[in-house]
C-alpha positions as MATLAB code, in Angstrom:
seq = 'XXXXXXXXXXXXXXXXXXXXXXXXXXXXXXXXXXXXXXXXXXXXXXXXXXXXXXXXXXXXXXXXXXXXXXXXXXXXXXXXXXXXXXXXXXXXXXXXXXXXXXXXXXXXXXXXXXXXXXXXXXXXXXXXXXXXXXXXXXXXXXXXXXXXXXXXXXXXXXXXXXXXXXXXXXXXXXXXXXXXXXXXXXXXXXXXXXXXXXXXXXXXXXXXXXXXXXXXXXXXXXXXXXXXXXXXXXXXXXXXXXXXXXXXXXXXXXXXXXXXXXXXXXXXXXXXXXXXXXXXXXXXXXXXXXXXXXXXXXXXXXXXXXXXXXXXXXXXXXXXXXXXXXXXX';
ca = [
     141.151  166.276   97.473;
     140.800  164.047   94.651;
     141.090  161.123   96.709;
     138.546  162.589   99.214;
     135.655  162.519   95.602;
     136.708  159.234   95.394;
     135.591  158.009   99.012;
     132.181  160.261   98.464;
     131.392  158.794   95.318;
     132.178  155.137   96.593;
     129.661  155.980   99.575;
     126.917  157.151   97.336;
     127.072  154.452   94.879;
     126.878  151.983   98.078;
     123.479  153.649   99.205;
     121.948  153.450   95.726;
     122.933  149.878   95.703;
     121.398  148.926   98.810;
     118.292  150.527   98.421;
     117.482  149.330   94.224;
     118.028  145.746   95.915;
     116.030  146.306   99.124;
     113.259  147.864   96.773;
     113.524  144.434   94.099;
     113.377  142.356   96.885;
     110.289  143.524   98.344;
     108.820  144.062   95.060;
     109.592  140.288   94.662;
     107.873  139.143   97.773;
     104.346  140.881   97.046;
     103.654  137.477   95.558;
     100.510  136.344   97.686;
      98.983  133.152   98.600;
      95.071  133.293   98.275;
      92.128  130.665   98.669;
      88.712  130.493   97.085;
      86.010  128.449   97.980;
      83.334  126.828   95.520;
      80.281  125.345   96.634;
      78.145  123.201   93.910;
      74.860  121.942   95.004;
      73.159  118.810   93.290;
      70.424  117.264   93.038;
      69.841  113.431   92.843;
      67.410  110.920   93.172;
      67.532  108.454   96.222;
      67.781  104.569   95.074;
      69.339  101.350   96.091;
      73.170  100.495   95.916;
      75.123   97.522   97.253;
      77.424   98.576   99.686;
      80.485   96.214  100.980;
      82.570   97.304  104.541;
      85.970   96.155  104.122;
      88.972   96.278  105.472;
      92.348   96.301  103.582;
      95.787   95.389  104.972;
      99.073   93.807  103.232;
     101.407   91.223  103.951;
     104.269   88.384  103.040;
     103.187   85.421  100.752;
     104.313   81.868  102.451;
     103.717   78.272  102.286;
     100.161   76.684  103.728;
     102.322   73.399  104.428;
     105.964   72.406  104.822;
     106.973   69.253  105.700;
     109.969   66.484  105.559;
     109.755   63.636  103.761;
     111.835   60.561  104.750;
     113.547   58.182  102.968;
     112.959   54.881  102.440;
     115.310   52.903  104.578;
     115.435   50.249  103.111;
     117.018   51.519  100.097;
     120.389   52.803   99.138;
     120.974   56.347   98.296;
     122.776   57.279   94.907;
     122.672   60.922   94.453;
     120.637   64.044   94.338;
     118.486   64.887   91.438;
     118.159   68.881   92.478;
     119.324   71.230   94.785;
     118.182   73.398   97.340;
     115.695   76.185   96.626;
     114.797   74.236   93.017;
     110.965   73.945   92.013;
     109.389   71.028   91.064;
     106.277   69.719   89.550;
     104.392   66.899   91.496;
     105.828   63.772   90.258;
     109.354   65.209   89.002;
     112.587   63.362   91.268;
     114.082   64.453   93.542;
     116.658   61.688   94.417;
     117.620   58.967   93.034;
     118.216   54.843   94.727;
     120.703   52.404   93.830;
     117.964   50.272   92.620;
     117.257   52.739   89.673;
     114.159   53.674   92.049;
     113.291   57.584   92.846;
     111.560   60.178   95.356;
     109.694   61.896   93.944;
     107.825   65.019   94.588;
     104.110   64.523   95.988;
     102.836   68.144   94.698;
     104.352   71.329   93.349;
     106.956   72.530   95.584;
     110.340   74.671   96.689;
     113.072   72.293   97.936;
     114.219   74.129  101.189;
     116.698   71.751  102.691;
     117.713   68.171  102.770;
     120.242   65.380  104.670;
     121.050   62.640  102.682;
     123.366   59.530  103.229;
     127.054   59.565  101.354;
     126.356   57.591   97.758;
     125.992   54.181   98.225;
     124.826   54.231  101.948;
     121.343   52.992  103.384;
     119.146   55.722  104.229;
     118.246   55.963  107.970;
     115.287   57.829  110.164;
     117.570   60.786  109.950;
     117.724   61.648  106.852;
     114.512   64.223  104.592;
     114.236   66.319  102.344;
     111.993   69.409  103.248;
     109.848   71.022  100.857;
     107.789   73.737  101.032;
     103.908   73.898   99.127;
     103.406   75.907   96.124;
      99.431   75.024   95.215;
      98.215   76.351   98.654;
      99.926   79.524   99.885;
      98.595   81.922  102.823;
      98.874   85.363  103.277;
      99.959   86.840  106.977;
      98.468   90.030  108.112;
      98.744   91.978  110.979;
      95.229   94.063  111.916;
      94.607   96.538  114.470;
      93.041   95.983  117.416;
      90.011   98.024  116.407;
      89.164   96.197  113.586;
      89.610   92.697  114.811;
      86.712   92.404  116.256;
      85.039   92.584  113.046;
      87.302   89.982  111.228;
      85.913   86.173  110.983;
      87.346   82.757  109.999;
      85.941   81.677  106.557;
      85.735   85.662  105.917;
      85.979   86.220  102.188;
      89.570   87.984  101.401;
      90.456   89.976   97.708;
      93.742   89.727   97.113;
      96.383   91.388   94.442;
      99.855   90.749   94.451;
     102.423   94.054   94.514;
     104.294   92.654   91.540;
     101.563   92.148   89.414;
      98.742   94.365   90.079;
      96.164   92.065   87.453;
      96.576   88.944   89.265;
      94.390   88.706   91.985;
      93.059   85.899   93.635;
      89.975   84.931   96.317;
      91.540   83.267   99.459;
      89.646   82.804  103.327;
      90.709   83.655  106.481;
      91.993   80.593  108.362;
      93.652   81.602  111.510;
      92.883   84.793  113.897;
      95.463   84.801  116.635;
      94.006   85.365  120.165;
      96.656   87.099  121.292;
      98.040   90.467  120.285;
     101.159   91.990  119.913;
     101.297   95.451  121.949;
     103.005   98.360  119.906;
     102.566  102.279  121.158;
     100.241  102.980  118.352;
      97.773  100.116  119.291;
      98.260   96.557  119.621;
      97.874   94.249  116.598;
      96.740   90.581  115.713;
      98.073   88.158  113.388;
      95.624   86.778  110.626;
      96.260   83.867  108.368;
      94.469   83.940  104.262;
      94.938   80.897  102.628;
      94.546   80.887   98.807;
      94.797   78.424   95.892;
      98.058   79.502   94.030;
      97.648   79.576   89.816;
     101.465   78.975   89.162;
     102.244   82.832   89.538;
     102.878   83.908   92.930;
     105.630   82.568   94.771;
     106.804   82.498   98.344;
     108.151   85.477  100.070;
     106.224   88.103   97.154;
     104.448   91.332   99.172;
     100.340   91.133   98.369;
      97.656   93.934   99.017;
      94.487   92.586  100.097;
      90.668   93.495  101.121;
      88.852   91.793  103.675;
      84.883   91.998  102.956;
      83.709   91.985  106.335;
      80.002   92.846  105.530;
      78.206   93.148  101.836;
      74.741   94.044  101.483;
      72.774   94.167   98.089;
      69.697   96.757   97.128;
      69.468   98.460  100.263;
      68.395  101.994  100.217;
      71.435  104.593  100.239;
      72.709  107.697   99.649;
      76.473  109.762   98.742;
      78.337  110.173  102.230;
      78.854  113.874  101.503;
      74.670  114.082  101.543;
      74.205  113.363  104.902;
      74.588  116.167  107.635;
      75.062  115.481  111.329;
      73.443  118.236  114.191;
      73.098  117.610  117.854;
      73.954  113.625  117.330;
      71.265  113.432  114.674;
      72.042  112.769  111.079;
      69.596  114.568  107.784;
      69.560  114.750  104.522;
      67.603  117.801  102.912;
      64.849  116.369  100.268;
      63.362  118.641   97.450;
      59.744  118.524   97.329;
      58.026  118.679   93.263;
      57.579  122.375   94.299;
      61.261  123.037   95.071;
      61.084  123.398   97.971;
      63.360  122.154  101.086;
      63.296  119.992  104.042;
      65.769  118.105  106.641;
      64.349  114.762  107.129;
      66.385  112.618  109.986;
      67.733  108.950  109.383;
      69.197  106.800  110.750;
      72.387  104.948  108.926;
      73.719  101.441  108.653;
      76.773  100.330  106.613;
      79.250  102.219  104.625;
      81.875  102.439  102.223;
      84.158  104.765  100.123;
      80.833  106.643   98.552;
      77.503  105.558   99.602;
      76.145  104.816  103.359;
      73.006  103.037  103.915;
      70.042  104.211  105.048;
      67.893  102.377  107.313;
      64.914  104.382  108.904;
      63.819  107.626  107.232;
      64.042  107.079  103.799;
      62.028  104.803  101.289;
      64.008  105.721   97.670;
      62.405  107.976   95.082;
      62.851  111.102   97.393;
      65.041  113.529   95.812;
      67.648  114.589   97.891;
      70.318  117.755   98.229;
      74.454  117.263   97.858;
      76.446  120.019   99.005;
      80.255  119.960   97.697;
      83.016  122.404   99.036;
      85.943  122.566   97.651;
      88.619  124.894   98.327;
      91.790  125.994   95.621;
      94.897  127.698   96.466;
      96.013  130.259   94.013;
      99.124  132.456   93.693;
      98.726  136.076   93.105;
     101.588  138.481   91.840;
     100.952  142.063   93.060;
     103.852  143.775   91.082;
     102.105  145.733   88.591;
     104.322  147.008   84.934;
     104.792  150.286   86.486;
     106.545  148.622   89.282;
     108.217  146.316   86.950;
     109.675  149.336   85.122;
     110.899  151.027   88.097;
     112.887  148.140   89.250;
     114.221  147.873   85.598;
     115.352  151.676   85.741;
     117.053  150.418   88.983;
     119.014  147.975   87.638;
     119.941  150.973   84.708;
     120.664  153.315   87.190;
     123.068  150.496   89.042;
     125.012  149.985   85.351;
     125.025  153.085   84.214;
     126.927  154.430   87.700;
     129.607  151.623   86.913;
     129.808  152.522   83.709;
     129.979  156.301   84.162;
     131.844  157.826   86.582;
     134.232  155.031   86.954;
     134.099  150.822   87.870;
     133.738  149.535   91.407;
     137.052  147.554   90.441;
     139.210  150.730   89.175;
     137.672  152.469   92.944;
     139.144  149.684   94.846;
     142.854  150.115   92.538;
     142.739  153.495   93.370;
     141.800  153.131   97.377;
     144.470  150.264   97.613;
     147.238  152.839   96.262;
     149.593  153.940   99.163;
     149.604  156.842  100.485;
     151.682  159.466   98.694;
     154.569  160.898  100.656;
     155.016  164.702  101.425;
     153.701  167.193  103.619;
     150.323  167.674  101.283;
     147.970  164.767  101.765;
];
């Protein structure tokens, strides 16, 4: 019999468990996501802006020129005066003759390989020493096929190297390849910006760089988020002195990040509506105290049962007892 209380009260103290935690876990998950929207509407007068279309892309840093310089053959060679991957100011030496005579370099450079004779040997026709240019360097691009077509040679080109975000330099596009490569995403073209280096950028650094494919100065314009579009046609809604509304249609040029040109339907002066919408994601807690309290009596009602009428771990001494022997069980 007294083993028989035992089993009952282990059973009841199960239940209460099992529902406090299903009740504190649904309490927990009344937490709601919820969204507002705010719309602000300005007012601002139209004027003139200058307005560049560019295109950015990145690429590697290299050398405008490598070449190999021979030796002069009718000298002998005596040793080496650097090593590979040294730089060198024009003029410094690079090797020296038996004659107490020297190569030396024609322009600031990167020593990228060399074969010389063994000391004390003419130089022959097969024997250089490669360098690579560090005055003019070029940056290679790859652009999409959708924007090629709007990329020229001599095209202006902003760039700033990764390393160094404050050096930035003015190079021109020199190359377009006429071919593309074909990747599943679109094919793309190889572009070439040479640029006159300062000292800082080496070979092989990573540059950012923006291609100014158009720029036009004073033109009539307006914000991007001004201009509405309905049935192909594109408005802006101008306030009258009276307050009063209208859609006027124009017609649009140019763009960039902010502004877009206008080309037919505005003359600047007109004062013009911008509509902004912007949407915030809150999160809401629906547990209220009462709640709060009744899962906290929960978790008092789940102690005090362990404390009281006897531990979870003296329940499972007792059940794990053997069975006592005799005809009464």
């Amino acid at each position: 019999m007294k083993k028989s209380k035992k089993i009952v009260f282990f059973i009841i103290l199960i239940v209460i468990i099992s529902v406090a935690t299903f009740n504190i876990g649904k309490q927990v998950g009344l937490n709601t996501d919820t969204s507002t929207t705010k719309t602000t509407v300005e007012e601002q007068t139209v004027g003139t802006q200058t307005i560049k279309k560019t295109l950015t892309s990145s690429g590697e840093i290299q050398t405008a020129t490598t070449e190999k310089i021979a030796l002069d053959t009718t000298k002998y060679f005596e040793t080496m005066c650097i090593e590979e991957d040294d730089t060198l100011k024009a003029g410094e030496n690079i090797l020296k003759y038996t004659d107490g005579t020297y190569l030396t370099a024609p322009y600031d450079c990167v020593i990228s390989s060399y074969l010389v004779p063994e000391t004390g040997t003419k130089a022959s026709s097969d024997n250089y020493v490669e360098i690579k240019d560090l005055t003019n360097l070029l940056l290679s691009l790859s652009i999409n096929e959708n924007e090629i077509i709007d990329v020229n040679l001599d095209t202006e080109v902003e760039i700033t190297l990764t390393a160094d975000e404050t050096k930035t330099y003015i190079g021109k596009i020199t190359k377009i390849d006429s071919s593309g490569t074909y990747m599943a995403s679109g094919s793309t073209f190889g572009v070439e910006v040479q640029f006159e280096n300062d000292g800082y950028a080496k070979i092989g650094m990573s540059a950012s760089c923006t291609i100014i494919l158009q720029e036009l100065n004073d033109v009539i314009a307006v914000p991007i988020n001004a201009v509405k579009t309905s049935d192909d046609k594109k408005y802006v809604v101008v306030v009258d002195d009276g307050g009063q509304t209208k859609e006027v249609e124009i017609e649009t040029g140019i763009s960039n990040d902010e502004y877009v040109e206008v080309t037919n339907g505005l003359t600047g002066g007109e004062k013009i509506q911008i509509t902004t919408t912007v949407t915030e994601n809150t999160i809401r807690s629906s547990s209220s105290s009462d709640e709060r309290e009744s899962m906290g009596g929960q978790r008092g009602m789940m102690g005090g049962m362990q404390d009281g009428g006897g531990s979870m771990p003296n329940m499972e001494m007792n059940m794990g007892e053997g069975r006592p022997s005799g005809p009464n069980n």
